[in-house]
N, CA, C and O atoms as a Maestro MAE file, in Angstrom:
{
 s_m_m2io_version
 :::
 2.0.0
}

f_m_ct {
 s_m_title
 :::
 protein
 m_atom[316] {
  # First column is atom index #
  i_m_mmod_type
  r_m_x_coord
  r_m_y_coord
  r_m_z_coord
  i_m_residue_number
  s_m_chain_name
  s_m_pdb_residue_name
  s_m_pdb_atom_name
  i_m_atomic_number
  :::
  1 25 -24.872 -7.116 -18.786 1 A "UNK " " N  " 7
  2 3 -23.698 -7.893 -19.145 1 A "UNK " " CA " 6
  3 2 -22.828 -8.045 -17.898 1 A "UNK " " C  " 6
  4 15 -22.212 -7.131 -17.348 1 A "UNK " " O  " 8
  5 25 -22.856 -9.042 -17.611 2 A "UNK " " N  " 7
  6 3 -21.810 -9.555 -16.432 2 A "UNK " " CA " 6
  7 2 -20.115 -8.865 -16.480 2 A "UNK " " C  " 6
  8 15 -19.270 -9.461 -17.150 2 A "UNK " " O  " 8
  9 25 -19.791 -7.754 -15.817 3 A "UNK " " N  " 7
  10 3 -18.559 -7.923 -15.533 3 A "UNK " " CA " 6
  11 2 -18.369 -6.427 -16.456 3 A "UNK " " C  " 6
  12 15 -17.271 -5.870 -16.447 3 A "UNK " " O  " 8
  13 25 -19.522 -5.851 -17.232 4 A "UNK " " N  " 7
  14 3 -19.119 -4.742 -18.123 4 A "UNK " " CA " 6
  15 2 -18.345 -3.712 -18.194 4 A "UNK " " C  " 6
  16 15 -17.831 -3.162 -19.168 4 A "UNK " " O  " 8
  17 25 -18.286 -3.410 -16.674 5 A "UNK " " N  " 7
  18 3 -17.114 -1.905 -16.627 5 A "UNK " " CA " 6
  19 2 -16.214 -2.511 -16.364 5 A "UNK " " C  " 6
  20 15 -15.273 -1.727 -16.484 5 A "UNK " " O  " 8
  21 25 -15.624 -4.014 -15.883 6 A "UNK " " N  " 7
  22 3 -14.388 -4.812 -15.961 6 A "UNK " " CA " 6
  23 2 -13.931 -4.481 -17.458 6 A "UNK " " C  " 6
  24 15 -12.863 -3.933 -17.732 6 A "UNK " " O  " 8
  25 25 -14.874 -4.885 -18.371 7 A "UNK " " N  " 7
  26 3 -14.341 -5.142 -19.499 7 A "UNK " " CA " 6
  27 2 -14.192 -3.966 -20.684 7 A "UNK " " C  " 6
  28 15 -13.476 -3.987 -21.685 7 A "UNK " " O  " 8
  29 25 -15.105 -2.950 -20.227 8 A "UNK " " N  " 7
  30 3 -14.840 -1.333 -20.580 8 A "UNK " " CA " 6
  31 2 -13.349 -0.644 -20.287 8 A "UNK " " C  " 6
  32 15 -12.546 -0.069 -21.021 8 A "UNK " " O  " 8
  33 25 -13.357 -0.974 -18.866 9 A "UNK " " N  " 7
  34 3 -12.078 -0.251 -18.353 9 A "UNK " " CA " 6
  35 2 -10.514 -1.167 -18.651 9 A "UNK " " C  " 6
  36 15 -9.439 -0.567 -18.647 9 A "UNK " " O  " 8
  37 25 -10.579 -2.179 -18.816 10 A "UNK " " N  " 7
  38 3 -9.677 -3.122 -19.360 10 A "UNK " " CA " 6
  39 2 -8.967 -2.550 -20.320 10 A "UNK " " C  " 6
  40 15 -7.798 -2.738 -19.986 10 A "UNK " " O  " 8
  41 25 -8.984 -2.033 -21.194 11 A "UNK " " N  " 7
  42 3 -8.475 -1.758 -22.312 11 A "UNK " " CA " 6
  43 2 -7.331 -0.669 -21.788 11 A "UNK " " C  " 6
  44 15 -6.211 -0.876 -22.255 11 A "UNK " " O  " 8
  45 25 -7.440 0.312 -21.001 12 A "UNK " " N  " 7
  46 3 -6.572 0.976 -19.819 12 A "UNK " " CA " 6
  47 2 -5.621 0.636 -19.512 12 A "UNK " " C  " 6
  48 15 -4.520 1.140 -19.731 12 A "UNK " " O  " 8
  49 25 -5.919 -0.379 -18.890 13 A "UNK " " N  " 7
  50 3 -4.743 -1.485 -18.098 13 A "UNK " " CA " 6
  51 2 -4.253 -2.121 -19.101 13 A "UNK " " C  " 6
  52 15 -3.042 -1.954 -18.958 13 A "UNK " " O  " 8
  53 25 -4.442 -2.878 -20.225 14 A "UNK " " N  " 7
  54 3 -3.991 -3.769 -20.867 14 A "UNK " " CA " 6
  55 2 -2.729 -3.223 -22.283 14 A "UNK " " C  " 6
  56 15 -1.992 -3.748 -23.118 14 A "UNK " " O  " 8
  57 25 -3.226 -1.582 -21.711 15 A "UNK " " N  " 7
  58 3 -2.333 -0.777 -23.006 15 A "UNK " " CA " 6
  59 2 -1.596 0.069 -22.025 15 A "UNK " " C  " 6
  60 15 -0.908 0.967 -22.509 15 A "UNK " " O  " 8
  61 25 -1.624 -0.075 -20.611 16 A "UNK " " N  " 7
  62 3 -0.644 0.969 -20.052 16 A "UNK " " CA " 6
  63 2 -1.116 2.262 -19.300 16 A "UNK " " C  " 6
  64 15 -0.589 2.668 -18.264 16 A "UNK " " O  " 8
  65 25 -2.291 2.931 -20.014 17 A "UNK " " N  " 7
  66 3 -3.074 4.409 -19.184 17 A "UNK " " CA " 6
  67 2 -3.611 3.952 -17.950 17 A "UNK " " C  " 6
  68 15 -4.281 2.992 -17.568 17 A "UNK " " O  " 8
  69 25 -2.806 5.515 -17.190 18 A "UNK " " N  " 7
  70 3 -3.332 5.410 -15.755 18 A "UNK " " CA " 6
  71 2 -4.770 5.693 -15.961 18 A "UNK " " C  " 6
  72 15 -5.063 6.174 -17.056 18 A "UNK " " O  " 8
  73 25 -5.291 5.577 -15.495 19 A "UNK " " N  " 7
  74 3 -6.641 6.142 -14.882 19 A "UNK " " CA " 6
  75 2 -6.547 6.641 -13.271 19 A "UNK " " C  " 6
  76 15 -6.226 6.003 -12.269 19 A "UNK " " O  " 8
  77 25 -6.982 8.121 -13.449 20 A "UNK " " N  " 7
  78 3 -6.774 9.162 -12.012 20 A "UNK " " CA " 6
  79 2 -8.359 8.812 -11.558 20 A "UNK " " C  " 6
  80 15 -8.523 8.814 -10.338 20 A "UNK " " O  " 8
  81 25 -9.370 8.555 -12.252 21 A "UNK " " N  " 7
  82 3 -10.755 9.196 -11.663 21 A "UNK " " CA " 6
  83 2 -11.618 7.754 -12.641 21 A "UNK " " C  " 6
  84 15 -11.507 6.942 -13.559 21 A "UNK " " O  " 8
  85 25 -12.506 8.302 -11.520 22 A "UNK " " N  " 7
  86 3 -13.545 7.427 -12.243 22 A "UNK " " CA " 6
  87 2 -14.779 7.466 -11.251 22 A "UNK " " C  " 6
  88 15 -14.756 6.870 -10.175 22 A "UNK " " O  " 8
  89 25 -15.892 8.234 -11.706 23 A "UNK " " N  " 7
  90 3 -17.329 8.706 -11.015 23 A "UNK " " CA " 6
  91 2 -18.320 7.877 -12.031 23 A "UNK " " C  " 6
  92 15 -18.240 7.762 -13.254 23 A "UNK " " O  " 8
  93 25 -19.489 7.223 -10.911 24 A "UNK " " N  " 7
  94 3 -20.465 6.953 -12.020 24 A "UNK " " CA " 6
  95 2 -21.741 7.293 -11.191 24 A "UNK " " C  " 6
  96 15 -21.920 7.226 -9.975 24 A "UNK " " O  " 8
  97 25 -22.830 7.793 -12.504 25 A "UNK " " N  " 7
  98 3 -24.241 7.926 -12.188 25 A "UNK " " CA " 6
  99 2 -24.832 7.109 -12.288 25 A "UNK " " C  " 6
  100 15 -24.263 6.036 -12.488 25 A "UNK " " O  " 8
  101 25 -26.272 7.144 -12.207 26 A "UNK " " N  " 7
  102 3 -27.325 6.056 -12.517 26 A "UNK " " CA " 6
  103 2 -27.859 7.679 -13.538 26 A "UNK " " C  " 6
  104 15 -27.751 8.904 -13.483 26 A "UNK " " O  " 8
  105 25 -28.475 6.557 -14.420 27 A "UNK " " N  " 7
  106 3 -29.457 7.824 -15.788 27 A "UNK " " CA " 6
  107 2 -30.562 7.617 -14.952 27 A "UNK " " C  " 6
  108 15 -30.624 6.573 -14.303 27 A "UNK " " O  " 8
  109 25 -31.565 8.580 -14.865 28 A "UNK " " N  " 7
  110 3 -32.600 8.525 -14.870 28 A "UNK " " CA " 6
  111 2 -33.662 7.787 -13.565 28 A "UNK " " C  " 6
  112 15 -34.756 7.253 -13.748 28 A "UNK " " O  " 8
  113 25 -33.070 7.934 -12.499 29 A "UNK " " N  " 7
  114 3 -33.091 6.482 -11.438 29 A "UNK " " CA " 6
  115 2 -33.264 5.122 -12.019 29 A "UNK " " C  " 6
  116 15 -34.250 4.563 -11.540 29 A "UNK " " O  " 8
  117 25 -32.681 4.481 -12.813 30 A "UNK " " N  " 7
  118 3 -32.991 3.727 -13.253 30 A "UNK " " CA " 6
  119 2 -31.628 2.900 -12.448 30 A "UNK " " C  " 6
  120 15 -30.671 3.513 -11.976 30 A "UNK " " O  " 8
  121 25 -31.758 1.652 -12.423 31 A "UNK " " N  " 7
  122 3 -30.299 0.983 -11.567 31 A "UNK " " CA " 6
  123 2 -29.571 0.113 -12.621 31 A "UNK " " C  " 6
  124 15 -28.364 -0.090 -12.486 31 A "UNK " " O  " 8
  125 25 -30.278 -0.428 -13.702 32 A "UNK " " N  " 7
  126 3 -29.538 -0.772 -15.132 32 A "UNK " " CA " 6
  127 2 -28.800 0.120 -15.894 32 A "UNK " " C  " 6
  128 15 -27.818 -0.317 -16.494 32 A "UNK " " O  " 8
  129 25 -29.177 1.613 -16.003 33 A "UNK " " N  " 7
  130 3 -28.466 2.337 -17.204 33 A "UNK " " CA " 6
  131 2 -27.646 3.263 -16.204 33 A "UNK " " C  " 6
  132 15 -28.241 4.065 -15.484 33 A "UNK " " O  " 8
  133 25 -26.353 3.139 -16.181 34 A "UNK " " N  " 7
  134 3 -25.205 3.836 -15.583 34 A "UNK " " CA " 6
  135 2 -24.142 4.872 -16.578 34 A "UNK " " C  " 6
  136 15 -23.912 4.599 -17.756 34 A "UNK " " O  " 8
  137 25 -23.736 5.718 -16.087 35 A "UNK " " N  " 7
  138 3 -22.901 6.612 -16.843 35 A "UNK " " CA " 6
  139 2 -21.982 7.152 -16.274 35 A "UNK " " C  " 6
  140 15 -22.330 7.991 -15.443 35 A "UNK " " O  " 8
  141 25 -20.228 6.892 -16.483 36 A "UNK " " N  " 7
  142 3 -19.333 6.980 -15.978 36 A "UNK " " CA " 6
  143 2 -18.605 7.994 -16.881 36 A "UNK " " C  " 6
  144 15 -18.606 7.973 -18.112 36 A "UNK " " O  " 8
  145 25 -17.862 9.058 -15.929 37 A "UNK " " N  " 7
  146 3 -16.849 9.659 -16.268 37 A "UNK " " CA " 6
  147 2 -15.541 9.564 -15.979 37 A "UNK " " C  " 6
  148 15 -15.517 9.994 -14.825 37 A "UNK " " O  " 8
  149 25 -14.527 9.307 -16.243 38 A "UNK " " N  " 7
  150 3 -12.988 8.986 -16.477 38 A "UNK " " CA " 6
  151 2 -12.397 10.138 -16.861 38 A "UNK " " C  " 6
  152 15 -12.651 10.778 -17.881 38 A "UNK " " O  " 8
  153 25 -10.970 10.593 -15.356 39 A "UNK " " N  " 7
  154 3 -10.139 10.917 -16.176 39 A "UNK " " CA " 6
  155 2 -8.707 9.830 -16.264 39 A "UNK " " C  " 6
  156 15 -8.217 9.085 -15.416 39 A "UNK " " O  " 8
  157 25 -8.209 10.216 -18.096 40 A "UNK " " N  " 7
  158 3 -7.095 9.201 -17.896 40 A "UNK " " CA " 6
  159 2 -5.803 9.987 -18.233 40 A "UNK " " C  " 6
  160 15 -5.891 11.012 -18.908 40 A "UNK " " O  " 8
  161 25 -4.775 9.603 -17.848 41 A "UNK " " N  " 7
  162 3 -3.576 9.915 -18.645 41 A "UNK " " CA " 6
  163 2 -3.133 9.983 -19.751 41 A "UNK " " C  " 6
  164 15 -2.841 8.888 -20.232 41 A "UNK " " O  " 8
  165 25 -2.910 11.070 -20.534 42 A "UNK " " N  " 7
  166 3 -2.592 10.586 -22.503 42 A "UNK " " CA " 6
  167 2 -3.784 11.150 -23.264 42 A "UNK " " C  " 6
  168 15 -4.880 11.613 -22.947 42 A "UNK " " O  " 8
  169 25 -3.034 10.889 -24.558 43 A "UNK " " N  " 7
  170 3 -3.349 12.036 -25.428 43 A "UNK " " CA " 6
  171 2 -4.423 10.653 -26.353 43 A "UNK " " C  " 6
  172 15 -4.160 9.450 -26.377 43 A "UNK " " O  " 8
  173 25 -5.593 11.338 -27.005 44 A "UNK " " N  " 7
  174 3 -6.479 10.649 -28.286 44 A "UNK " " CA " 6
  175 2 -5.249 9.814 -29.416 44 A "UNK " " C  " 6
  176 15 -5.123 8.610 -29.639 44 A "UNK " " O  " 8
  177 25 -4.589 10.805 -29.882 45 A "UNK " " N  " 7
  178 3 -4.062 10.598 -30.990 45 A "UNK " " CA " 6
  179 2 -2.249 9.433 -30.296 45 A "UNK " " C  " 6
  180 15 -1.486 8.990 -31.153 45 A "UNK " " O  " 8
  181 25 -2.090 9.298 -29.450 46 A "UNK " " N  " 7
  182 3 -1.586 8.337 -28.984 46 A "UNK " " CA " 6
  183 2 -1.679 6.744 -29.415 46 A "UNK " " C  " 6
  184 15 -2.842 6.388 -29.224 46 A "UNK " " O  " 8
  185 25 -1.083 5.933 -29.797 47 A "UNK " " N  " 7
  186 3 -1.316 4.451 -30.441 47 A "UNK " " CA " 6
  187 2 -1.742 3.548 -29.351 47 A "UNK " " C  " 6
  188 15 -2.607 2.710 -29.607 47 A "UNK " " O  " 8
  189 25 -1.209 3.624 -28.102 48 A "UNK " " N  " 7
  190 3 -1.637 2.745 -27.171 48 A "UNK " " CA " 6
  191 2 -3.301 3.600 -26.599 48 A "UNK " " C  " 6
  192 15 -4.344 2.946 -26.610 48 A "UNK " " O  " 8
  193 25 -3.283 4.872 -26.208 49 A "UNK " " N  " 7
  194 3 -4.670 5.673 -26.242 49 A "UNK " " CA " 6
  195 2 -5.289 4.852 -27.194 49 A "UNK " " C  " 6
  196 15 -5.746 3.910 -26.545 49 A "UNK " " O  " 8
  197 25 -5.527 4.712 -28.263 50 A "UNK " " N  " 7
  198 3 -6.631 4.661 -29.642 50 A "UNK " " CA " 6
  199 2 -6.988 3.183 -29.051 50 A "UNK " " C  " 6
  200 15 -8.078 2.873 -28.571 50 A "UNK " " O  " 8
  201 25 -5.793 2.290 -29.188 51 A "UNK " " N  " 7
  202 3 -6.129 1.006 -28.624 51 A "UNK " " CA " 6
  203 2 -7.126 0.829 -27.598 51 A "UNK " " C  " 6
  204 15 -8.022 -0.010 -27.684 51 A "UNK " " O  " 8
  205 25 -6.934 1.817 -26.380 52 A "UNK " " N  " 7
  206 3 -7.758 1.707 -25.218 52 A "UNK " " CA " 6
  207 2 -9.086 2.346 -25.502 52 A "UNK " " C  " 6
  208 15 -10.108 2.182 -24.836 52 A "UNK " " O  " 8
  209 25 -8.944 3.122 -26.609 53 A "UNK " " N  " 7
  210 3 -10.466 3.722 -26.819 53 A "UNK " " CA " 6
  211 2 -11.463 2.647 -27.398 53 A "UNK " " C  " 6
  212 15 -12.619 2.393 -27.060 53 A "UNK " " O  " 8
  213 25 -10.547 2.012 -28.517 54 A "UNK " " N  " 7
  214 3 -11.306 0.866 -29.466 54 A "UNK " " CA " 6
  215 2 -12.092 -0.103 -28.305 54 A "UNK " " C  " 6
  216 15 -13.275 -0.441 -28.243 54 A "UNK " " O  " 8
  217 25 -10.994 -0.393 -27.450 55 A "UNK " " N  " 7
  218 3 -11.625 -1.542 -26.605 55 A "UNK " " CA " 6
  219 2 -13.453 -0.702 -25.977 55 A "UNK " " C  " 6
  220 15 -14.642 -0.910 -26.220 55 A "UNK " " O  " 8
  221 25 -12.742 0.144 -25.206 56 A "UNK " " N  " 7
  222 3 -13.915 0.618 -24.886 56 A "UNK " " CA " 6
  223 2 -15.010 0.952 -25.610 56 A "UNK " " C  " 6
  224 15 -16.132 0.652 -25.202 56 A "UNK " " O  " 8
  225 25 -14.815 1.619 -26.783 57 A "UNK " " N  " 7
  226 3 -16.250 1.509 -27.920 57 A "UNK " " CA " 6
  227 2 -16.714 0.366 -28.040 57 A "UNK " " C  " 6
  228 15 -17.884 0.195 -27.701 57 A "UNK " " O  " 8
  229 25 -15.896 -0.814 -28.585 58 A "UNK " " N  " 7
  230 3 -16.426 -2.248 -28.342 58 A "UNK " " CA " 6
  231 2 -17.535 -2.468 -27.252 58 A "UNK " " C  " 6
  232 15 -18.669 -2.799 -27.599 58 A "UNK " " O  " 8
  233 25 -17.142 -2.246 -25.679 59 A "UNK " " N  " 7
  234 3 -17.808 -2.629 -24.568 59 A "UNK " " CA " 6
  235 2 -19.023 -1.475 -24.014 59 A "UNK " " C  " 6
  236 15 -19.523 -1.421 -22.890 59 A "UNK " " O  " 8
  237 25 -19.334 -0.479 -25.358 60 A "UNK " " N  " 7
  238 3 -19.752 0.965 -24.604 60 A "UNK " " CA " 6
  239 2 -21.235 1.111 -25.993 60 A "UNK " " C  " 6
  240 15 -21.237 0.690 -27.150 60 A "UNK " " O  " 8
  241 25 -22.066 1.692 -25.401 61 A "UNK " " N  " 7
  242 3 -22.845 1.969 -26.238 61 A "UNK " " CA " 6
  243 2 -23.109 3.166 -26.776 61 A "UNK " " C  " 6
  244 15 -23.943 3.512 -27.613 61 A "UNK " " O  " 8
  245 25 -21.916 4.015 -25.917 62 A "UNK " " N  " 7
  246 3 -21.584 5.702 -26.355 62 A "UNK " " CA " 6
  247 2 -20.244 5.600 -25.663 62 A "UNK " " C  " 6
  248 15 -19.951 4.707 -24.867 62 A "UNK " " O  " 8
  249 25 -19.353 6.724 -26.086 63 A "UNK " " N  " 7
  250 3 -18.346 7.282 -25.446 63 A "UNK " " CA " 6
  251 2 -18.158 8.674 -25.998 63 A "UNK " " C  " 6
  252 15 -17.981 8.758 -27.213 63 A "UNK " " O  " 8
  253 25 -18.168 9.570 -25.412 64 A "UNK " " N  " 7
  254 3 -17.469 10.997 -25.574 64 A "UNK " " CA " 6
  255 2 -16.317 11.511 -25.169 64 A "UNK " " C  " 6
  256 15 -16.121 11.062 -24.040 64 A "UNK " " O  " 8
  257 25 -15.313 12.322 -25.533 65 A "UNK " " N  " 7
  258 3 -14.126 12.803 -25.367 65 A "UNK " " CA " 6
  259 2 -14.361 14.580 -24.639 65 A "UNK " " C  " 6
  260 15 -14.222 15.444 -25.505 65 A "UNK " " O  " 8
  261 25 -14.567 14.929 -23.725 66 A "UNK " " N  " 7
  262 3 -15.207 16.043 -23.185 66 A "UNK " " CA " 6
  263 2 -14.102 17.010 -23.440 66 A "UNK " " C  " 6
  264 15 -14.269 17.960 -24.205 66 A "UNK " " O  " 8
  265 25 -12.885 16.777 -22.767 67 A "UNK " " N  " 7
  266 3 -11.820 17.672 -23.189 67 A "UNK " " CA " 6
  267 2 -10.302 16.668 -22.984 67 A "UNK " " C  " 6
  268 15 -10.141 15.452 -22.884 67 A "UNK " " O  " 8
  269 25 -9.382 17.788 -22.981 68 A "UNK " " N  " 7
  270 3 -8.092 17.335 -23.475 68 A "UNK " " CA " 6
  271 2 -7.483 18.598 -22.658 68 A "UNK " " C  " 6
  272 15 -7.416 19.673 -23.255 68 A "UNK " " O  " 8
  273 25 -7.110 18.526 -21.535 69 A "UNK " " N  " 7
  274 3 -5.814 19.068 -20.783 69 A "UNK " " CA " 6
  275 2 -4.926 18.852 -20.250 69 A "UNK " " C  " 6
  276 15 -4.853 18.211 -19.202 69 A "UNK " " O  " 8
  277 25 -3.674 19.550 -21.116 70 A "UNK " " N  " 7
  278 3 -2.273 19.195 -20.801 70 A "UNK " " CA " 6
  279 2 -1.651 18.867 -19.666 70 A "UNK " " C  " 6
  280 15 -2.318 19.596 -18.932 70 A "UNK " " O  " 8
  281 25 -1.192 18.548 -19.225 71 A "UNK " " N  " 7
  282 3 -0.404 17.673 -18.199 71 A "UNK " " CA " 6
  283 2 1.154 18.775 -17.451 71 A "UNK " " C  " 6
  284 15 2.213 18.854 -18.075 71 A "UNK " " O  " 8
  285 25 1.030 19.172 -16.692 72 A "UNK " " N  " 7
  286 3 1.648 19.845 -15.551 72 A "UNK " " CA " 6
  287 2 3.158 19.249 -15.974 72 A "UNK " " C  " 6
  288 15 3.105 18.052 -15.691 72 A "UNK " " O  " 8
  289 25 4.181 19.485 -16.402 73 A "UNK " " N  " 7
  290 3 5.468 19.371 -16.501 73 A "UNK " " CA " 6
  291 2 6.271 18.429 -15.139 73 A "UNK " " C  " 6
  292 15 6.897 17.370 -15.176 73 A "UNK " " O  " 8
  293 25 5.912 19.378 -13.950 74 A "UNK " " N  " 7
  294 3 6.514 19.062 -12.978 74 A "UNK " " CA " 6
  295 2 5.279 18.349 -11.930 74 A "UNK " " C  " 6
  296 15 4.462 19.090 -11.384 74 A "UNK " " O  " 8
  297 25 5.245 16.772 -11.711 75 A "UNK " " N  " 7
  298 3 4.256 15.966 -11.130 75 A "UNK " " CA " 6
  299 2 4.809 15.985 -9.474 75 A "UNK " " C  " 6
  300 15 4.018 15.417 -8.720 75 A "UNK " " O  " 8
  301 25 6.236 16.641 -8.701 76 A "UNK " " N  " 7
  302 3 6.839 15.812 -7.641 76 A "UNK " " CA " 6
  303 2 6.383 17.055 -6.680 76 A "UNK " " C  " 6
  304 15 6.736 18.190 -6.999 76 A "UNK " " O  " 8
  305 25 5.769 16.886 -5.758 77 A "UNK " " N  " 7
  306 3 5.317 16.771 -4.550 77 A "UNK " " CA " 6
  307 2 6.158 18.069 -4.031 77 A "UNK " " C  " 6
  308 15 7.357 18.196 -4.279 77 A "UNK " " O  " 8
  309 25 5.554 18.831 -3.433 78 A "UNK " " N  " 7
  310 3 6.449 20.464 -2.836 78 A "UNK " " CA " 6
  311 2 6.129 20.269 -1.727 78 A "UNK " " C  " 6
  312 15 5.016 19.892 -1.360 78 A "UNK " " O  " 8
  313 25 7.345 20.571 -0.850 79 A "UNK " " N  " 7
  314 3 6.537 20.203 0.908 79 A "UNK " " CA " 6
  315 2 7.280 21.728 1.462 79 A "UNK " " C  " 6
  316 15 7.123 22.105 2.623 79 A "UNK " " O  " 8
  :::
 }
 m_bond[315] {
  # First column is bond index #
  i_m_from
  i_m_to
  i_m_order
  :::
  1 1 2 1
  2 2 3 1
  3 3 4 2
  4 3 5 1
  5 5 6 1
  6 6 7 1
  7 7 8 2
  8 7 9 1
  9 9 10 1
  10 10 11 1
  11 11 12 2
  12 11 13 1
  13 13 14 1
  14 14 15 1
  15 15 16 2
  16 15 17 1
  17 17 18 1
  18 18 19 1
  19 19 20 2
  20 19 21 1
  21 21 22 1
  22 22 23 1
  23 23 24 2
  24 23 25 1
  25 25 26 1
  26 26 27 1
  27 27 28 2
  28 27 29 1
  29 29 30 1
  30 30 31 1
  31 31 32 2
  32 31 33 1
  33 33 34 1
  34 34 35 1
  35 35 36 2
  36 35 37 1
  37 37 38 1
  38 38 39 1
  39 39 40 2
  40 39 41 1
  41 41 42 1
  42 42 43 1
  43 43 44 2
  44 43 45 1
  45 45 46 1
  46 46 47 1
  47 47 48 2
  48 47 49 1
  49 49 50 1
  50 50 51 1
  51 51 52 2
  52 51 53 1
  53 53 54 1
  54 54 55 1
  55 55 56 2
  56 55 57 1
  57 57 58 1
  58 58 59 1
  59 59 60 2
  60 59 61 1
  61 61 62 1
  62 62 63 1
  63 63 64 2
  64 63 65 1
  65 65 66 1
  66 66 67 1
  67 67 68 2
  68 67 69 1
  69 69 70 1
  70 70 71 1
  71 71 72 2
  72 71 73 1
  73 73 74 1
  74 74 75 1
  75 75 76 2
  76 75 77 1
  77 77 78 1
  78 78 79 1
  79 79 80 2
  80 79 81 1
  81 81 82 1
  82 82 83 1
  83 83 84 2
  84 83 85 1
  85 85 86 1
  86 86 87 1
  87 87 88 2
  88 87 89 1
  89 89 90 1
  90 90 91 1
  91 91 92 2
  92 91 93 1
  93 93 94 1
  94 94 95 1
  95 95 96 2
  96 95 97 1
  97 97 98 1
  98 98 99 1
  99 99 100 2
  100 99 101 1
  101 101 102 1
  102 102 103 1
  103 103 104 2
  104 103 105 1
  105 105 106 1
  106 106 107 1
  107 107 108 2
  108 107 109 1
  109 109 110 1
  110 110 111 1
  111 111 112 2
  112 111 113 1
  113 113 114 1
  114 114 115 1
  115 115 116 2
  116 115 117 1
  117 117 118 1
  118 118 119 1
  119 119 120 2
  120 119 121 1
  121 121 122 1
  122 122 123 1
  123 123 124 2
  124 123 125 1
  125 125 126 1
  126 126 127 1
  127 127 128 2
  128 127 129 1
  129 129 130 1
  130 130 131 1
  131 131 132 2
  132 131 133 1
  133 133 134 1
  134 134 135 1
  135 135 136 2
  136 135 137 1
  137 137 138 1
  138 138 139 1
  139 139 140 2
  140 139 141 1
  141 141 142 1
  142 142 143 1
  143 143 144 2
  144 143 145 1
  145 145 146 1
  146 146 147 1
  147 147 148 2
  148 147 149 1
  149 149 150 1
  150 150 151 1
  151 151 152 2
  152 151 153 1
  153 153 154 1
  154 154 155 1
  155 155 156 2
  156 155 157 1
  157 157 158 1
  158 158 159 1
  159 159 160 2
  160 159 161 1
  161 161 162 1
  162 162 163 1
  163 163 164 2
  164 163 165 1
  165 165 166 1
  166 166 167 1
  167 167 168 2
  168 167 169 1
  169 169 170 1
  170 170 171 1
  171 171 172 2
  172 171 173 1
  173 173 174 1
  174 174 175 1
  175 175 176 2
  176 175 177 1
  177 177 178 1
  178 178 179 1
  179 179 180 2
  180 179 181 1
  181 181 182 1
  182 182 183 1
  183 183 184 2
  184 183 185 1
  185 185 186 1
  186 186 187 1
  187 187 188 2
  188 187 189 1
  189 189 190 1
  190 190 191 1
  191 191 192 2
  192 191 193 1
  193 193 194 1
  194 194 195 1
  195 195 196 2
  196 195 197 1
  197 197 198 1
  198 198 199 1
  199 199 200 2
  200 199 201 1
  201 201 202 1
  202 202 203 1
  203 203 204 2
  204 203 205 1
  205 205 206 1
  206 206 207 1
  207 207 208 2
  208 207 209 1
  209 209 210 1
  210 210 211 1
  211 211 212 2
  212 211 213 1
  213 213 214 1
  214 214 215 1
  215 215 216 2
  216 215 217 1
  217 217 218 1
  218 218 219 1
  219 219 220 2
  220 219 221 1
  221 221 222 1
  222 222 223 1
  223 223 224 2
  224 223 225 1
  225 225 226 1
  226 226 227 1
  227 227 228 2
  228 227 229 1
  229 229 230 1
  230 230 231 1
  231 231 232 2
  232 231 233 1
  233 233 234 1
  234 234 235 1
  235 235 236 2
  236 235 237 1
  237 237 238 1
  238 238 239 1
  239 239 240 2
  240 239 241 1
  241 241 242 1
  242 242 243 1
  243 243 244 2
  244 243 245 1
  245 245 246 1
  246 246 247 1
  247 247 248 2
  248 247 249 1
  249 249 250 1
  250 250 251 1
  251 251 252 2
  252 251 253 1
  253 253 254 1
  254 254 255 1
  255 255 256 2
  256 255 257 1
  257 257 258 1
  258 258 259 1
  259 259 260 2
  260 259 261 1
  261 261 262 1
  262 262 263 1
  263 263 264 2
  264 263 265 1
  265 265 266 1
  266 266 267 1
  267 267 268 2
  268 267 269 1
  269 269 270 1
  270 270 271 1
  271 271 272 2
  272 271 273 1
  273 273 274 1
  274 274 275 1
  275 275 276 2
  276 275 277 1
  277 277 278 1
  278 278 279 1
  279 279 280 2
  280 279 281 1
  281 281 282 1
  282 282 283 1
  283 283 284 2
  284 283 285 1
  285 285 286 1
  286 286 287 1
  287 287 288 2
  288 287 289 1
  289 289 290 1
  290 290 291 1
  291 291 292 2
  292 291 293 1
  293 293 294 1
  294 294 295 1
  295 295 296 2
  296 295 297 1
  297 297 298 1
  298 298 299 1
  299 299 300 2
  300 299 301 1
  301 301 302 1
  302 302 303 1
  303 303 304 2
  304 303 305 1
  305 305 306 1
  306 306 307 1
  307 307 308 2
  308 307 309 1
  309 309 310 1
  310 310 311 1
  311 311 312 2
  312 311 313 1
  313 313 314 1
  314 314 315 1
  315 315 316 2
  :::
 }
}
């Protein structure tokens, strides 16, 4: 499908979640079947999250949720 992880990862951008990461494999040496891991900002149970998940199930022929860790209070930079 032309343009597929455009249109996987779209749903991200179009609802607001950062995305920090994003690694992808090839399955199997194969150069058609790829498998990407994401980390994003935000919680599952979030309304704009669910939105960005839907999109992506739409464009995905699996997705898994591996874990869920909380977010550091203080994000600003210590020098």
């Amino acid at each position: 499908m032309p343009a597929a992880l455009y249109k996987a990862m779209g749903g991200f951008a179009t609802n607001g979640i950062n995305m920090t990461k994003l690694e992808s494999y090839q399955i199997g040496g194969n150069f058609n079947a790829k498998q990407f891991f994401v980390d994003i900002e935000g919680h599952p149970e979030d309304p704009m999250m669910q939105l960005a998940l839907e999109e992506l199930a739409f464009f995905s022929t699996e997705f898994r949720i591996i874990g869920i860790d909380p977010a550091k209070n203080d994000r600003t930079l210590q020098v």
